[in-house]
PyMOL commands that place a pseudoatom at each C-alpha (Angstrom):
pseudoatom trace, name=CA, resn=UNK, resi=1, chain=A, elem=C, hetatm=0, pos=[0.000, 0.000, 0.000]
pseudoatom trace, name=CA, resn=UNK, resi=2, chain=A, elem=C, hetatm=0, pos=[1.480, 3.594, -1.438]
pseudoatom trace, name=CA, resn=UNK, resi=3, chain=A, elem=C, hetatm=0, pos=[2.341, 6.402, 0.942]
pseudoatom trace, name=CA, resn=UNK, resi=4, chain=A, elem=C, hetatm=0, pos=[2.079, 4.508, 4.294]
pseudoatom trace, name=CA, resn=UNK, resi=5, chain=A, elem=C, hetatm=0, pos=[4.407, 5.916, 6.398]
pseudoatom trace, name=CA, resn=UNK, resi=6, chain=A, elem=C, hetatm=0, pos=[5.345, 3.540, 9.575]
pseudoatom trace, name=CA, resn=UNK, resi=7, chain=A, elem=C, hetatm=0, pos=[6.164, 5.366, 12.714]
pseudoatom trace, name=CA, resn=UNK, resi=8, chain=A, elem=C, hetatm=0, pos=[7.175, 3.950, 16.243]
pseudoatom trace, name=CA, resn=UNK, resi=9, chain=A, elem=C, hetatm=0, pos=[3.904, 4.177, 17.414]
pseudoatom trace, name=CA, resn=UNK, resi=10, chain=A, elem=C, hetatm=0, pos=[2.340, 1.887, 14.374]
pseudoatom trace, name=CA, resn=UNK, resi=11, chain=A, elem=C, hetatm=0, pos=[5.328, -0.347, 14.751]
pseudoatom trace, name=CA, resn=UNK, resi=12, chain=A, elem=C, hetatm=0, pos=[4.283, -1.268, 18.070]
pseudoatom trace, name=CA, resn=UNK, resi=13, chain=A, elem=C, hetatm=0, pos=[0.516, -1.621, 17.239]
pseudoatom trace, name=CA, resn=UNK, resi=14, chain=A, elem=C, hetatm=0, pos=[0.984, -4.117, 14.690]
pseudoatom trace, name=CA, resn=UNK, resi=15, chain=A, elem=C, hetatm=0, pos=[3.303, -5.705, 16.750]
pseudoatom trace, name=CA, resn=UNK, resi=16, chain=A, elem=C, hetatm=0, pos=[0.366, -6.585, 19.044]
pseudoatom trace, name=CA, resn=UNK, resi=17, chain=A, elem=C, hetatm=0, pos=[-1.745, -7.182, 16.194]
pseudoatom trace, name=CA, resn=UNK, resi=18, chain=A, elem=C, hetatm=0, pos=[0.572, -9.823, 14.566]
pseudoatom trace, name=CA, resn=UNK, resi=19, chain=A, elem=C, hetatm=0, pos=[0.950, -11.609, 18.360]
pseudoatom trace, name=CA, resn=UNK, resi=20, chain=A, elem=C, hetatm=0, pos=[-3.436, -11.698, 18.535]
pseudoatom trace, name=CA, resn=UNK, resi=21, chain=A, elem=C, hetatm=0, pos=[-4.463, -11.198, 16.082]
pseudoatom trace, name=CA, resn=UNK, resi=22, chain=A, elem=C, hetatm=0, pos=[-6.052, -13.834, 14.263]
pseudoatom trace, name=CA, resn=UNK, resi=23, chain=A, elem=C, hetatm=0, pos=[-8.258, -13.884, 17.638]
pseudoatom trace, name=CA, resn=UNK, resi=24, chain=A, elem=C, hetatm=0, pos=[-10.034, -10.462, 16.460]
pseudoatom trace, name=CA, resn=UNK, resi=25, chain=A, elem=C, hetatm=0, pos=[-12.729, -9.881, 14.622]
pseudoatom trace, name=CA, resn=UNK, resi=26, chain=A, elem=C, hetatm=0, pos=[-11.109, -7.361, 12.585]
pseudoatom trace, name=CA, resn=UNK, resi=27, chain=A, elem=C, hetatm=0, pos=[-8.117, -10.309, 11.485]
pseudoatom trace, name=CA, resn=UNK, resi=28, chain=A, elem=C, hetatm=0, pos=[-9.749, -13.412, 11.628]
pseudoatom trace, name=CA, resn=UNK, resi=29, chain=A, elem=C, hetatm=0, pos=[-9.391, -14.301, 7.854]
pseudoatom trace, name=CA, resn=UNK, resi=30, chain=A, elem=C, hetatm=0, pos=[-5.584, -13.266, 8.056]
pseudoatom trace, name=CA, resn=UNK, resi=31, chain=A, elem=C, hetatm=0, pos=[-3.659, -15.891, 8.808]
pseudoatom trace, name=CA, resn=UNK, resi=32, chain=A, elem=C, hetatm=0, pos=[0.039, -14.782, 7.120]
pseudoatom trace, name=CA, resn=UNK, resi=33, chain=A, elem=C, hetatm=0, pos=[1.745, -11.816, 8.378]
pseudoatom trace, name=CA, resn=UNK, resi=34, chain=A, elem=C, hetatm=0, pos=[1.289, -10.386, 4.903]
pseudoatom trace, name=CA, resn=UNK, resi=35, chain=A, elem=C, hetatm=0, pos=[-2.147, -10.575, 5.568]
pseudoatom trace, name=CA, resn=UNK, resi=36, chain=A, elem=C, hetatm=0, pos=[-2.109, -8.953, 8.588]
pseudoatom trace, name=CA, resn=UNK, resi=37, chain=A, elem=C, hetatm=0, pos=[0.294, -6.487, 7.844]
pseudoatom trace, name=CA, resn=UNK, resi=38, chain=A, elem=C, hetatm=0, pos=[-2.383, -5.463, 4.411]
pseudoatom trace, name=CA, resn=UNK, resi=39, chain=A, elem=C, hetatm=0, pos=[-5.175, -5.164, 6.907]
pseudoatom trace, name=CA, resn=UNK, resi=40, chain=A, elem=C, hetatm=0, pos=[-3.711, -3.087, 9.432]
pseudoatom trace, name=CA, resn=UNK, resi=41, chain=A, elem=C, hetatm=0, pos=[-2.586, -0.494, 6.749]
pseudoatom trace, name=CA, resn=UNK, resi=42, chain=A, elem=C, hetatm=0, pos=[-6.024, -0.406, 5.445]
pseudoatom trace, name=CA, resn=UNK, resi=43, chain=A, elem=C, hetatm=0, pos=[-7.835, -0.036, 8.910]
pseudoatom trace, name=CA, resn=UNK, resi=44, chain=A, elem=C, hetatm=0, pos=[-5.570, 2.623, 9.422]
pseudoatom trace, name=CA, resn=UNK, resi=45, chain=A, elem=C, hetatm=0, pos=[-6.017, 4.611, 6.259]
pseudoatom trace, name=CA, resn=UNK, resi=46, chain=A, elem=C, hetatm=0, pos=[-9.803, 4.258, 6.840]
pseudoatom trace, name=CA, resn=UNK, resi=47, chain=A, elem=C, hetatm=0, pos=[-9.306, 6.020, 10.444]
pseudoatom trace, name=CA, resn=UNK, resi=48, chain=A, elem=C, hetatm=0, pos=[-7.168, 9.109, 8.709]
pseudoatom trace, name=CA, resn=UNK, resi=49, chain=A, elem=C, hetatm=0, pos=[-10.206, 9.021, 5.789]
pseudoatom trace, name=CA, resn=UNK, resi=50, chain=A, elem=C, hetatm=0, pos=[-12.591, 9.689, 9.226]
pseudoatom trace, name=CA, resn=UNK, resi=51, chain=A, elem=C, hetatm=0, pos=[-10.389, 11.668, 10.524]
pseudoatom trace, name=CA, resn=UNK, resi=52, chain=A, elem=C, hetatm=0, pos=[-10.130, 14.228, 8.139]
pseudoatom trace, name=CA, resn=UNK, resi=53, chain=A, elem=C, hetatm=0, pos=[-13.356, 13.532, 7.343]
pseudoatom trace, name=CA, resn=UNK, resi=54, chain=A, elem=C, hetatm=0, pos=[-14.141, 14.808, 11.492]
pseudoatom trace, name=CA, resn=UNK, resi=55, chain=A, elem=C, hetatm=0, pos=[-11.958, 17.767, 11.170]
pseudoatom trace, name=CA, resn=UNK, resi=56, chain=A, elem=C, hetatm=0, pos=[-14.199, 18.802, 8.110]
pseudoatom trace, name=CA, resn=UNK, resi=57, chain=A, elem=C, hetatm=0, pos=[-16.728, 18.881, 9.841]
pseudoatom trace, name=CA, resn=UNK, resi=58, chain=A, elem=C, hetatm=0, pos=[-15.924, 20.394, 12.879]
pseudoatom trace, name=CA, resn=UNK, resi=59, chain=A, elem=C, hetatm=0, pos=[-14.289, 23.236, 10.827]
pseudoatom trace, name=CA, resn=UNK, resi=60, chain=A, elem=C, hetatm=0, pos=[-17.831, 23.542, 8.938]
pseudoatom trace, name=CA, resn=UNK, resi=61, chain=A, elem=C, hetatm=0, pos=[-19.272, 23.661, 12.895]
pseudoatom trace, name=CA, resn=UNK, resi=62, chain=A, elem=C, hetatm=0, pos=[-16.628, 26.112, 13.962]
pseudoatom trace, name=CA, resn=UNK, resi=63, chain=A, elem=C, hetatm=0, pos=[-17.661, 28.270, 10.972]
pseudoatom trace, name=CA, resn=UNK, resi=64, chain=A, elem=C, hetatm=0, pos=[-21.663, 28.232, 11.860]
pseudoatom trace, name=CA, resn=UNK, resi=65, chain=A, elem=C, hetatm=0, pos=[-21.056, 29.305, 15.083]
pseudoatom trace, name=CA, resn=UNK, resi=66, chain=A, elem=C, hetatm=0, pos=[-19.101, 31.741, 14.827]
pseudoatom trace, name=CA, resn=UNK, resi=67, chain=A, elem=C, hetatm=0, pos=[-21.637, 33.432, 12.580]
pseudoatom trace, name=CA, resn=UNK, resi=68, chain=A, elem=C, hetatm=0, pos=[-24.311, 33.691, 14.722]
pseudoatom trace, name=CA, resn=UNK, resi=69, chain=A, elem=C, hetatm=0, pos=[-24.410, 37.288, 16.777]
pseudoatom trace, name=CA, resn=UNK, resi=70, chain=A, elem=C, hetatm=0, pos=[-24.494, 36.307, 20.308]
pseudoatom trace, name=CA, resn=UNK, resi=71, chain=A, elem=C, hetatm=0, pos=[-25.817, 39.458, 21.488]
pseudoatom trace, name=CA, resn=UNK, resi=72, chain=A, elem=C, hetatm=0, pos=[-29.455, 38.557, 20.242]
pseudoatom trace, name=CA, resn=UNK, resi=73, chain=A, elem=C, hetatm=0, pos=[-29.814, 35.589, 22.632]
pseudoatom trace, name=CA, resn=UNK, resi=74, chain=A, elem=C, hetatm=0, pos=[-29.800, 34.468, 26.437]
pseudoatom trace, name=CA, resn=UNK, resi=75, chain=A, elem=C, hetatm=0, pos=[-27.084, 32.132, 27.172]
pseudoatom trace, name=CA, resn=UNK, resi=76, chain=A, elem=C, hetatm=0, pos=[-29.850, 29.340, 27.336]
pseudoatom trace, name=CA, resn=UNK, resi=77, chain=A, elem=C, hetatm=0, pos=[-31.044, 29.784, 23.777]
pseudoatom trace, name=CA, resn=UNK, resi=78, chain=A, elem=C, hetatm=0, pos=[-27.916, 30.368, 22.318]
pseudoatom trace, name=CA, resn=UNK, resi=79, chain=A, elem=C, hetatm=0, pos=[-26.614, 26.785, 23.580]
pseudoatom trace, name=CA, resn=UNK, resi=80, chain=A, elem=C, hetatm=0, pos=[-29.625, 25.012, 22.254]
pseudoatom trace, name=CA, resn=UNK, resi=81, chain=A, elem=C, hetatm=0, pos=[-28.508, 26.679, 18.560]
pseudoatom trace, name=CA, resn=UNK, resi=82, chain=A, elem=C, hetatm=0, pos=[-25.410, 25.454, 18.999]
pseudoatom trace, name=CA, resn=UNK, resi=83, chain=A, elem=C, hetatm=0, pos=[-27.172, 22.056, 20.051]
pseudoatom trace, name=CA, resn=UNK, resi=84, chain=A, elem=C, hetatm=0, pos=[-29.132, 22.212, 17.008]
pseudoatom trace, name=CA, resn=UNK, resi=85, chain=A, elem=C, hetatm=0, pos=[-26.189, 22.835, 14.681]
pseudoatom trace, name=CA, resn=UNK, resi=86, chain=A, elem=C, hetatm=0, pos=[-24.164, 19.693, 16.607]
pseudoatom trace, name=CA, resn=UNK, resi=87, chain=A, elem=C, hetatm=0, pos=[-26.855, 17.444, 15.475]
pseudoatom trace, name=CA, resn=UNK, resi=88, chain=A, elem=C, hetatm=0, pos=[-26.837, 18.463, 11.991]
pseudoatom trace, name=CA, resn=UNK, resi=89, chain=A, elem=C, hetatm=0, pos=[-23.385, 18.418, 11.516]
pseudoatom trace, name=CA, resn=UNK, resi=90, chain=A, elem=C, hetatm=0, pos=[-22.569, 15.541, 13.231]
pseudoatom trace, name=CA, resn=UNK, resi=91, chain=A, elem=C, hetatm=0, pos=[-23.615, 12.199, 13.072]
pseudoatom trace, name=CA, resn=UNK, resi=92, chain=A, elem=C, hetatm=0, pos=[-23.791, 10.036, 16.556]
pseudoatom trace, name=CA, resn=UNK, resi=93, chain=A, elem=C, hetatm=0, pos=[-20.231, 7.639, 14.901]
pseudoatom trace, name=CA, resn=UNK, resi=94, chain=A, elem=C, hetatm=0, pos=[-18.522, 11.736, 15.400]
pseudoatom trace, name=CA, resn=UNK, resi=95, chain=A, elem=C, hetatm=0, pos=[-19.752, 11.862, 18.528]
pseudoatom trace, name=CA, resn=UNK, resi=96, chain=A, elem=C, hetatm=0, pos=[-18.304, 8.937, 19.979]
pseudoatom trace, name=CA, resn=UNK, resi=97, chain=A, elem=C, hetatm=0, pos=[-15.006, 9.351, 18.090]
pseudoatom trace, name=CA, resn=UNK, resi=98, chain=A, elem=C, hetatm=0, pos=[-14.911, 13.043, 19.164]
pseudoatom trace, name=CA, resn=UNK, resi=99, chain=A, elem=C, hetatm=0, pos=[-15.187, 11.697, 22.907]
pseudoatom trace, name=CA, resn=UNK, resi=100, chain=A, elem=C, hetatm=0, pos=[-12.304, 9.447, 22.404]
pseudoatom trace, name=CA, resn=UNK, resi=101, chain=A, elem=C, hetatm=0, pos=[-9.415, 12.600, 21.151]
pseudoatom trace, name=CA, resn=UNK, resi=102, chain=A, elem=C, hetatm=0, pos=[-6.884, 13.009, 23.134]
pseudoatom trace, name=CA, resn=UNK, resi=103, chain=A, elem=C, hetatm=0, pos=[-6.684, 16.703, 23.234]
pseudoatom trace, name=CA, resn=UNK, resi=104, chain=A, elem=C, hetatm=0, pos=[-2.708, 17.562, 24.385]
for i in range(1, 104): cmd.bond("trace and resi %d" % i, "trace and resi %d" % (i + 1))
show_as sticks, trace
zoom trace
């Protein structure tokens, strides 16, 4: 696969990956480390597809908020807007990857 770059950090994932595997659903068809090694490059291409693919769209979210003049509302109203605009911007998948980012 073109324009995977390995880091340290990958290294050691598929390094647990080869060791178990074949015991996860994601692997259980691969039973060569070529195998393996194919699938964890594509699983991890499909998380920086979602990833950008998040940032999009909290960039779009960013954008819609900051266009609304804050002055006009109570602090109440103005957070359900910004409730409304979560929920059509983002789909519940977001949500629960958004949860998991390490923020440093």
């Amino acid at each position: 696969m073109k324009n995977f770059k390995w880091t340290d950090e990958k290294v050691k994932e598929f390094c647990r990956v080869y060791t178990i595997g074949g015991y996860t659903d994601d692997y259980k068809d691969c039973n060569t480390i070529e195998k393996k090694m194919n699938k964890f490059k594509l699983l991890k291409k499909k998380i920086m597809e979602n990833n950008e693919t998040i940032l999009d769209k909290i960039e779009l979210f960013r954008k819609l908020v900051s266009e609304i003049d804050i002055s006009k509302y109570e602090q109440e109203e103005f957070g359900k807007i910004v409730y409304q605009i979560s929920i059509e911007v983002f789909s519940r998948q977001d949500i629960e990857i958004l949860r998991t980012i390490k923020i440093v």
